[in-house]
C-alpha distance (Angstrom), angle and dihedral (degrees) to the residues before:
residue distance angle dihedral
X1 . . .
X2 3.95 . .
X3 3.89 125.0 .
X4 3.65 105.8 -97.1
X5 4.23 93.2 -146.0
X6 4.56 83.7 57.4
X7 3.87 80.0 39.6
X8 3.89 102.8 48.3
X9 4.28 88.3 37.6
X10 3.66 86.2 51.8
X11 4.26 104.8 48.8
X12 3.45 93.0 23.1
X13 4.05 103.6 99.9
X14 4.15 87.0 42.9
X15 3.97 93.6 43.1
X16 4.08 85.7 46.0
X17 4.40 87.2 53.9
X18 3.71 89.8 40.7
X19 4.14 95.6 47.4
X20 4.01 102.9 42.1
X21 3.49 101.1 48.4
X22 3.91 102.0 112.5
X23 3.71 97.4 -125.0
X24 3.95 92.5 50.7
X25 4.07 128.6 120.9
X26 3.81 87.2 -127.6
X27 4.06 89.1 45.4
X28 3.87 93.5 52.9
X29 4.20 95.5 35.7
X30 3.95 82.8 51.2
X31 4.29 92.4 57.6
X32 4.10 90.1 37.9
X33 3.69 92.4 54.6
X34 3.98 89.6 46.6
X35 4.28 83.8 51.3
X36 4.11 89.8 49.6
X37 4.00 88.0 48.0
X38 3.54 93.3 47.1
X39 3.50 97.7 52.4
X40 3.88 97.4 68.7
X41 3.63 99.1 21.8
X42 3.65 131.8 47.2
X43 3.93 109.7 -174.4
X44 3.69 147.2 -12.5
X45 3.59 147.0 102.0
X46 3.91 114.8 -46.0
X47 3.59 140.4 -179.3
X48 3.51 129.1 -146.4
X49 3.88 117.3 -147.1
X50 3.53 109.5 -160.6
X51 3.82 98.3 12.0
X52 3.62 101.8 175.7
X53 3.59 108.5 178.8
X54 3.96 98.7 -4.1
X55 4.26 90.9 -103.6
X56 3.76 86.6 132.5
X57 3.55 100.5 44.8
X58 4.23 95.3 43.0
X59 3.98 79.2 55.2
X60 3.49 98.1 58.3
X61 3.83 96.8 30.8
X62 3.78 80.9 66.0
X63 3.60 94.8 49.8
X64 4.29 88.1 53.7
X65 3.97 101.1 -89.4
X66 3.74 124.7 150.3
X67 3.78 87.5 -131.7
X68 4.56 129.1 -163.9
X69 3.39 111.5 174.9
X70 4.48 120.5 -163.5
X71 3.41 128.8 -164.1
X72 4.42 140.9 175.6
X73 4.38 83.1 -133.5
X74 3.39 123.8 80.7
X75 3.99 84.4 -167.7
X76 3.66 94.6 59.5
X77 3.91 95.2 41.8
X78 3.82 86.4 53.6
X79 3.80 95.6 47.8
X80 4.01 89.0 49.1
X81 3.79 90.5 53.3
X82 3.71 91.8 52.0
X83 3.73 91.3 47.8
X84 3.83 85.5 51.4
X85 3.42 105.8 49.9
X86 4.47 110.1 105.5
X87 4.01 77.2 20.0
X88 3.76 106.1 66.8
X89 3.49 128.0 18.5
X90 4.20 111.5 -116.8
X91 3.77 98.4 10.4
X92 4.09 94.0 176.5
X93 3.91 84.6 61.7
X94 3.96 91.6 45.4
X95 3.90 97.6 52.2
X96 3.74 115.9 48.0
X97 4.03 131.5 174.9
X98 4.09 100.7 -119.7
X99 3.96 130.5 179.1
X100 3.62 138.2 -122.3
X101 3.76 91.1 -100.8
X102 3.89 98.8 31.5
X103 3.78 148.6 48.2
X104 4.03 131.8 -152.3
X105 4.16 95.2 -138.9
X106 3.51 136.0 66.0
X107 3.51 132.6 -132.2
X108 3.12 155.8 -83.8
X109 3.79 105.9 81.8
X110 3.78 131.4 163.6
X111 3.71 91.6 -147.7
X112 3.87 130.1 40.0
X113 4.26 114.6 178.7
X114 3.82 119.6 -177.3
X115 4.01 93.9 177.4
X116 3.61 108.8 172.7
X117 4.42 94.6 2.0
X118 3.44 111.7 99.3
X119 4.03 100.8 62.6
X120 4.23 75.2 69.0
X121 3.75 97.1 51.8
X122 3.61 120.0 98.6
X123 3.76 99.2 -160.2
X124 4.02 102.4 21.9
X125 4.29 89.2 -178.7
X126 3.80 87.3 65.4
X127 4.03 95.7 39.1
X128 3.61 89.1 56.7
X129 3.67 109.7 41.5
X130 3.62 84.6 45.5
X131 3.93 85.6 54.7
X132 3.80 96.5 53.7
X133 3.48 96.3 57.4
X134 3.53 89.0 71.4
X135 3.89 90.1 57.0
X136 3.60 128.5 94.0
X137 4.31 115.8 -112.5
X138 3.46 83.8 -92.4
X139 3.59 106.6 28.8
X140 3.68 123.7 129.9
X141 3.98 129.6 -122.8
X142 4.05 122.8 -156.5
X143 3.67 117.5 -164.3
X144 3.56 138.4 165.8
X145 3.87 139.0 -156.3
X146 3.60 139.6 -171.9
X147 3.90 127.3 -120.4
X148 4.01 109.5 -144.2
X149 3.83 85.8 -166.8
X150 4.05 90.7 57.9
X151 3.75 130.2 124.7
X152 3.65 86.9 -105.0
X153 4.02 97.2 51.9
X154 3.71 84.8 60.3
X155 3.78 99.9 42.2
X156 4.33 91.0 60.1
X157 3.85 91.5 37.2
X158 3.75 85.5 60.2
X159 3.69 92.8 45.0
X160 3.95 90.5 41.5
X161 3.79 89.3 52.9
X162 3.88 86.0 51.3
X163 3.78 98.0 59.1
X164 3.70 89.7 41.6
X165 3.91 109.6 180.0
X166 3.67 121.9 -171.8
X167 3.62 95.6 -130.3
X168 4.06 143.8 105.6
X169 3.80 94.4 -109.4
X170 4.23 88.9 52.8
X171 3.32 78.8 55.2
X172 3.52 108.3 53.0
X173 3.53 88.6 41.9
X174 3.40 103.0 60.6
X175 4.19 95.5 41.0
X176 4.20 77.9 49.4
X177 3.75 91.9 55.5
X178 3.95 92.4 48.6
X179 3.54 99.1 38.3
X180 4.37 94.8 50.9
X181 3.34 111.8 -4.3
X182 3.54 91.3 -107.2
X183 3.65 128.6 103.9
X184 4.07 99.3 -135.7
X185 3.81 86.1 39.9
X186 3.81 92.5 -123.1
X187 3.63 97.8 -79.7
X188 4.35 89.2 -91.8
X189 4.10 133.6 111.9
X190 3.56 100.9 -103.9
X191 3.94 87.3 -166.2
X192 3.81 91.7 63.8
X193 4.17 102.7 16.9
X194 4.04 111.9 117.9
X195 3.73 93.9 -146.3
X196 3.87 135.4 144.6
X197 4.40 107.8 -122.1
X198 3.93 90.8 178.3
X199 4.62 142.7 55.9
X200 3.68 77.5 -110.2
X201 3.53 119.3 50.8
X202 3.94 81.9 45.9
X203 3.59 89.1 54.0
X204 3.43 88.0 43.3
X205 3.90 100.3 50.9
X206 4.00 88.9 48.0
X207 3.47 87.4 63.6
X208 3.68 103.6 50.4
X209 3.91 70.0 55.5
X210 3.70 105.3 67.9
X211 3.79 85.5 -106.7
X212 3.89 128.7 140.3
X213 3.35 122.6 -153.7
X214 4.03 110.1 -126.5
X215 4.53 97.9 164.3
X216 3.55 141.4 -3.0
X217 3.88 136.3 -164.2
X218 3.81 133.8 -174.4
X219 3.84 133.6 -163.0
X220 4.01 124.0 -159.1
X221 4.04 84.1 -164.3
X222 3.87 89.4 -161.1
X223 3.64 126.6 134.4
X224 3.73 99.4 -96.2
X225 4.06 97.6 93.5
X226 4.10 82.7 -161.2
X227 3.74 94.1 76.4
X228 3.68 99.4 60.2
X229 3.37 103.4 23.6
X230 4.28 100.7 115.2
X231 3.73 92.6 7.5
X232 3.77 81.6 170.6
X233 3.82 97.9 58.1
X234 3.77 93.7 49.5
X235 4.14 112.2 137.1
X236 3.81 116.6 -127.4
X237 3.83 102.2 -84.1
X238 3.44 83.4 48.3
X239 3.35 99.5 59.2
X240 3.88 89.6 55.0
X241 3.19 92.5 47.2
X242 3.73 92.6 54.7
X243 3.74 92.0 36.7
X244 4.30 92.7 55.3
X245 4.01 95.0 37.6
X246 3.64 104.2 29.7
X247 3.79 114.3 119.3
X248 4.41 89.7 -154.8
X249 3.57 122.2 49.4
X250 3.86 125.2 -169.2
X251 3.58 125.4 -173.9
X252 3.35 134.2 175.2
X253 4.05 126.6 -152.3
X254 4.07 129.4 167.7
X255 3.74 129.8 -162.5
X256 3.46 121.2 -118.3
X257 3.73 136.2 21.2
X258 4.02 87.9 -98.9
X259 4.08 122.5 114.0
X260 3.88 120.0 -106.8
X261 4.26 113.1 -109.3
């Protein structure tokens, strides 16, 4: 298991080129999540977890959010400040380096997002009831989680298998891939981590959370642009579908019985 602030420090100016090019998964995920949001809330003050870049927080900046934005790479919180400036007003105040344990802004927020995060967490229960007591009563929380038995996972094992090397990092690469879905294995102990590898256990954790679920959204991210191309149109049994071999799941919960401003 790696640190995740050496980790972060380390991929951070490649993951930045890989995620804001406009045709990219993490592009596209970043403007879908901003549509969920937007369809039960309309404004407020929101704080991105995990910011990366800022993608997410430009989206909803457009859309009339108050918008902070955290993240482990110094990199990535310098790239998102660039991308803000003529955008938001005060960028350096926006974007802030945070820690595993800690974050630079103070609650309350009507909005919380951790797009991307929780693959990294070792003990997501804690991470996310931590979280919501930054929110307000009512607030909302988006979250997302990979699936390491998605349509995806299987697509790169195949193609790792292909370009077989007879080395450690091969290796570690492949057991990565099967054990998260993600090819560093998200720098955690998967034999003690407390984390949610399926739409359902996250559902099922927000619950045990006071949470209610109000939308949902789920990306294959594979190569054939079909699959997620109007992820929001998607007929019943292809929601399941997309829901049981997605590789990206979104959900979104609130607090409270209380309606969004």
């Amino acid at each position: 298991m790696s640190d995740p602030v050496r980790f972060w420090n380390d991929c951070g100016a490649e993951f930045a080129r890989i995620s804001r090019a406009p045709n990219s998964f993490f592009a596209r995920r970043a403007a879908l999540v901003a549509e969920l949001v937007s369809r039960d809330l309309s404004s407020g003050r929101m704080l991105d977890i995990g910011c990366g870049t800022g993608q997410l927080c430009l989206e909803l900046a457009r859309r009339g959010f108050d918008v902070h934005g955290a993240d482990l790479s110094s990199v990535q919180i310098e790239i998102a400040i660039q991308a803000a400036r003529g955008i938001l007003d005060a960028p350096e105040g926006r974007f802030q380096v945070c820690t595993p344990d800690s974050l630079p802004f103070e609650g309350p927020f009507d909005l919380i997002a951790a797009i991307g995060v929780l693959p990294y967490v070792q003990d997501q229960h804690a991470f996310v009831q931590r979280t919501l007591s930054l929110l307000k009563p009512t607030g909302m929380f988006v979250a997302s989680c990979t699936n390491p038995a998605s349509l995806f996972t299987l697509v790169e094992v195949t193609r790792h298998i292909r370009s077989f090397r007879p080395n450690r990092a091969w290796v570690s690469t492949l057991r990565n891939l099967v054990r998260t879905g993600l090819p560093d294995g998200s720098c955690v102990d998967v034999r003690t981590a407390r984390q949610c590898r399926s739409a359902s256990a996250l559902d099922q954790l927000c619950r045990q959370l006071g949470l209610t679920i109000v939308g949902e959204l789920d990306l294959y991210h594979v190569d054939w642009g079909f699959l997620d191309e109007s992820p929001f149109e998607r007929k019943r049994f292809g929601r399941l579908l997309s829901r049981h071999f997605g590789w990206s799941h979104i959900g979104a919960y609130r607090l409270g019985s209380g309606p969004f401003k």
